[in-house]
N, CA, C and O atoms as a DFTB+ gen file, in Angstrom:
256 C
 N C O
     1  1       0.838      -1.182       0.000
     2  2       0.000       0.000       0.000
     3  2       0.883       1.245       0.000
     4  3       1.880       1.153       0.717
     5  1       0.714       2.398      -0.666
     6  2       1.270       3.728      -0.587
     7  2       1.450       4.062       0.937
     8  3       0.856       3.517       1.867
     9  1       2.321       4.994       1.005
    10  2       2.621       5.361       1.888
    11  2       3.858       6.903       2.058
    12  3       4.511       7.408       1.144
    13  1       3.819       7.452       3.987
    14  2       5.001       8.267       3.889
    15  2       5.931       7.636       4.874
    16  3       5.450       6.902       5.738
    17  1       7.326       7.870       4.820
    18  2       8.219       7.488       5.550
    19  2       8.589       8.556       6.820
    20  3       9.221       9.590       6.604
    21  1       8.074       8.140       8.279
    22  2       7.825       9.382       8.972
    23  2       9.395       9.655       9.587
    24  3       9.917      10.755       9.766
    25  1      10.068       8.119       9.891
    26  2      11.363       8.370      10.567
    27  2      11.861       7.163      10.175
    28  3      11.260       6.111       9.956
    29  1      13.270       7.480      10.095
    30  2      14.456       6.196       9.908
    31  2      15.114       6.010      10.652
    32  3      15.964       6.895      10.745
    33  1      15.236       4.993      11.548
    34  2      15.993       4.913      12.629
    35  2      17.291       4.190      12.554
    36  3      17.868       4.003      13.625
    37  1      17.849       3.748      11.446
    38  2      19.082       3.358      11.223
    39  2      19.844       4.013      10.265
    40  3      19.204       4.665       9.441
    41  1      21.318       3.996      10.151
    42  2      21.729       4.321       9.053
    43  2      23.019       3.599       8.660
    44  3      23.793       2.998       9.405
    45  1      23.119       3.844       6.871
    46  2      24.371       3.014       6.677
    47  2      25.659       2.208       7.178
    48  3      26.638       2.939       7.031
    49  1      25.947       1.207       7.613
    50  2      26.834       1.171       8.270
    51  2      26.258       0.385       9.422
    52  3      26.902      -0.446      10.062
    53  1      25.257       0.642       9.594
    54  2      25.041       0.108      11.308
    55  2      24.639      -1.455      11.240
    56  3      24.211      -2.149      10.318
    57  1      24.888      -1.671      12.321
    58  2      24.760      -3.596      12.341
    59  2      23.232      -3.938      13.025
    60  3      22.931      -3.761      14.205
    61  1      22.596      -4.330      12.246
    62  2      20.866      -4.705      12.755
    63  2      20.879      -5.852      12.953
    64  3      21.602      -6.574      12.267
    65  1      20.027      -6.400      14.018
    66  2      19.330      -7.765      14.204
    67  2      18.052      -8.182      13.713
    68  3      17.182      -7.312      13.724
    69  1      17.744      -9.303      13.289
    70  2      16.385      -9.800      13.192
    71  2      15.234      -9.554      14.194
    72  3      15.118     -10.011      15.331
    73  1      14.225      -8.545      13.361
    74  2      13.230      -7.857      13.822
    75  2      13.416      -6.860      14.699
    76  3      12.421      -6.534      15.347
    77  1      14.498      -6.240      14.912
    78  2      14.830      -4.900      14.824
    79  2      14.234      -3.650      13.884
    80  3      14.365      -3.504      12.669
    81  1      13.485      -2.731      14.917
    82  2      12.884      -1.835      13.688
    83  2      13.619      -1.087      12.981
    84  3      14.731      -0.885      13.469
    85  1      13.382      -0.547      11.899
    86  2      14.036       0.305      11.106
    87  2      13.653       1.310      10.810
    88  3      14.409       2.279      10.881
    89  1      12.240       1.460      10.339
    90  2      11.668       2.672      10.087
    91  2      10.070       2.842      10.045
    92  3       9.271       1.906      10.091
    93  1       9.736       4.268       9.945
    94  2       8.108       3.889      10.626
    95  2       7.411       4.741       9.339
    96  3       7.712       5.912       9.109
    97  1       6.777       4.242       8.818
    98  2       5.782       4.267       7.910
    99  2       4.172       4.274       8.224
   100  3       3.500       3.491       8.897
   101  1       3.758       5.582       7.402
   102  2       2.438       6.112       7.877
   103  2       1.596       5.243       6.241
   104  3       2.094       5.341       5.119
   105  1       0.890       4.820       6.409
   106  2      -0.154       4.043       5.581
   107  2      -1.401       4.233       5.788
   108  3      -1.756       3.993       6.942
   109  1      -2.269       4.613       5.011
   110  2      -4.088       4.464       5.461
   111  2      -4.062       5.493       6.570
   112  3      -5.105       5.529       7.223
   113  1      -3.152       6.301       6.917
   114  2      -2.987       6.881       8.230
   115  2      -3.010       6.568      10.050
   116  3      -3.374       7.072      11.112
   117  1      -2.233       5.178       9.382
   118  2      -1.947       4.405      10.394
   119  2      -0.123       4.329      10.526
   120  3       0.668       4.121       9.606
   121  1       0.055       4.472      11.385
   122  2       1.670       4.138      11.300
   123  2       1.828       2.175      11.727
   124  3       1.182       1.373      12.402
   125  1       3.286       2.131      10.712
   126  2       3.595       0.918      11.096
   127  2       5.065       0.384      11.240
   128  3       5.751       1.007      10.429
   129  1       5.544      -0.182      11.681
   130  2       6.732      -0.633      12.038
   131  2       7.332      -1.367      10.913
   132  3       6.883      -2.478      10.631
   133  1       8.229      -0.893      10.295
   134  2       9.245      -1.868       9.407
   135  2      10.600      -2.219      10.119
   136  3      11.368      -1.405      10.631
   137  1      10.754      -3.612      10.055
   138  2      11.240      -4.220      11.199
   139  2      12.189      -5.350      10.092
   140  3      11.720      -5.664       8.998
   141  1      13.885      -5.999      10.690
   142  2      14.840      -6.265       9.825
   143  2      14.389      -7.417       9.734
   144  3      14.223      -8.126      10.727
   145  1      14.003      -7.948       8.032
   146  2      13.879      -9.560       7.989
   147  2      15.294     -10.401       8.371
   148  3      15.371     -11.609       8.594
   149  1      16.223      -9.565       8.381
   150  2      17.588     -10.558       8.400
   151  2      18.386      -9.541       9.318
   152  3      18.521      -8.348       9.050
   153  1      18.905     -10.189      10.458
   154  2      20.371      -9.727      10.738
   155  2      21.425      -9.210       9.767
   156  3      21.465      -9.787       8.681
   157  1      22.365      -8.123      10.001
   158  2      23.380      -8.125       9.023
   159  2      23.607      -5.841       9.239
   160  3      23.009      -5.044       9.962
   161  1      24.650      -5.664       8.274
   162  2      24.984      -4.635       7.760
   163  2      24.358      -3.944       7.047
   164  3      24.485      -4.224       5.855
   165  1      23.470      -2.825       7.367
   166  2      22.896      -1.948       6.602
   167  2      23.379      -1.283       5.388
   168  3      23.707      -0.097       5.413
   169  1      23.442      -2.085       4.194
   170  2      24.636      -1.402       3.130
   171  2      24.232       0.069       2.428
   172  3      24.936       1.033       2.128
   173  1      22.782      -0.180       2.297
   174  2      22.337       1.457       1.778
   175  2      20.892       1.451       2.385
   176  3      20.360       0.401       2.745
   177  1      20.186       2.870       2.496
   178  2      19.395       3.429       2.646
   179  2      18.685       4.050       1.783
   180  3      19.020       5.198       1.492
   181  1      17.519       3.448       1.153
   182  2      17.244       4.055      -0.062
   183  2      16.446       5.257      -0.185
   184  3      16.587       6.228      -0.928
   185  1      15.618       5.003       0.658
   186  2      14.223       6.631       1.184
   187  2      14.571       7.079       2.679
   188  3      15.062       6.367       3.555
   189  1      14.171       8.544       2.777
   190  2      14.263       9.228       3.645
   191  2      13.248       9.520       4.192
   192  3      12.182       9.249       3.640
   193  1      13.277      10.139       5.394
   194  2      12.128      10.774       5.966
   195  2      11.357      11.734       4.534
   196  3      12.091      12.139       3.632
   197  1      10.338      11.912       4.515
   198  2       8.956      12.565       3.855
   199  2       8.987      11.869       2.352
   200  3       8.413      12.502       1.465
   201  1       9.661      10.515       1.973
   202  2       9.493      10.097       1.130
   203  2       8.585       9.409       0.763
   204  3       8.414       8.607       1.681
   205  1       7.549       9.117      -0.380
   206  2       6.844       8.605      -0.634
   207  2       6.917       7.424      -0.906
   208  3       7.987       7.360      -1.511
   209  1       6.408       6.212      -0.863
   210  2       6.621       4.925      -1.402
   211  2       5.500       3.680      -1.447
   212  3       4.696       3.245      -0.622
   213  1       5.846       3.329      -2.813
   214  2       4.527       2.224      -2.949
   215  2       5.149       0.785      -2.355
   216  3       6.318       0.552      -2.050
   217  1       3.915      -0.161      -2.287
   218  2       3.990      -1.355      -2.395
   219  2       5.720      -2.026      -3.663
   220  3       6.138      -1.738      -4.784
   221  1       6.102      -2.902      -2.626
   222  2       7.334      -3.521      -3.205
   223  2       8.663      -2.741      -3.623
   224  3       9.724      -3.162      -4.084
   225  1       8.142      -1.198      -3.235
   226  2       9.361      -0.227      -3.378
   227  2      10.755      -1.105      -2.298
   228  3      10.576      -1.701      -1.236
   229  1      12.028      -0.902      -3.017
   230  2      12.763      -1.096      -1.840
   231  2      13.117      -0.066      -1.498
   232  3      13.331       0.919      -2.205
   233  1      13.286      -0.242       0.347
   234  2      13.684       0.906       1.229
   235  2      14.764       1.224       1.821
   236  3      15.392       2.281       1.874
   237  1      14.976      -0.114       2.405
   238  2      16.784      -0.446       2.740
   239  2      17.882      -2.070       2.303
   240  3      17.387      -3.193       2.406
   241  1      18.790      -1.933       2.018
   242  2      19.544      -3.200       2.048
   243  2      20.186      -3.713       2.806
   244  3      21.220      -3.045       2.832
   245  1      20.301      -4.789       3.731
   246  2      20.934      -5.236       4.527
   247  2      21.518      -6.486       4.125
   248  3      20.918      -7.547       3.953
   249  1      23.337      -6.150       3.928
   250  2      23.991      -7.501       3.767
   251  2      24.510      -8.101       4.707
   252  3      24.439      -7.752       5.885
   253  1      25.212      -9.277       4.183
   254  2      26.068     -10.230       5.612
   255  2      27.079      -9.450       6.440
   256  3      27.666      -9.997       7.373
């Protein structure tokens, strides 16, 4: 579903765990938690705060 990106709470570089949140997304005008499918290294950050984004957009990458 569309959406805005209200806050990002990680950034490049940083080491995340599984289901660790990442960033909070307003939808339907509901906020919701995007949270790390995988442990690992945040390699890029793709949207920022007041960015817009649809369904299957990617938002962040996290490698090994």
């Amino acid at each position: 579903m569309p959406g805005i990106i209200l806050e990002v709470l990680v950034r490049e570089g940083d080491i995340v765990r599984l289901g660790q949140k990442l960033l909070v997304l307003e939808a339907m005008k509901m906020e919701n938690n995007i949270d790390a499918d995988r442990p690992g290294k945040v390699v890029s950050v793709l949207k920022q705060k007041g960015d817009a984004v649809m369904e299957g957009d990617v938002l962040m990458v996290i490698g090994e």
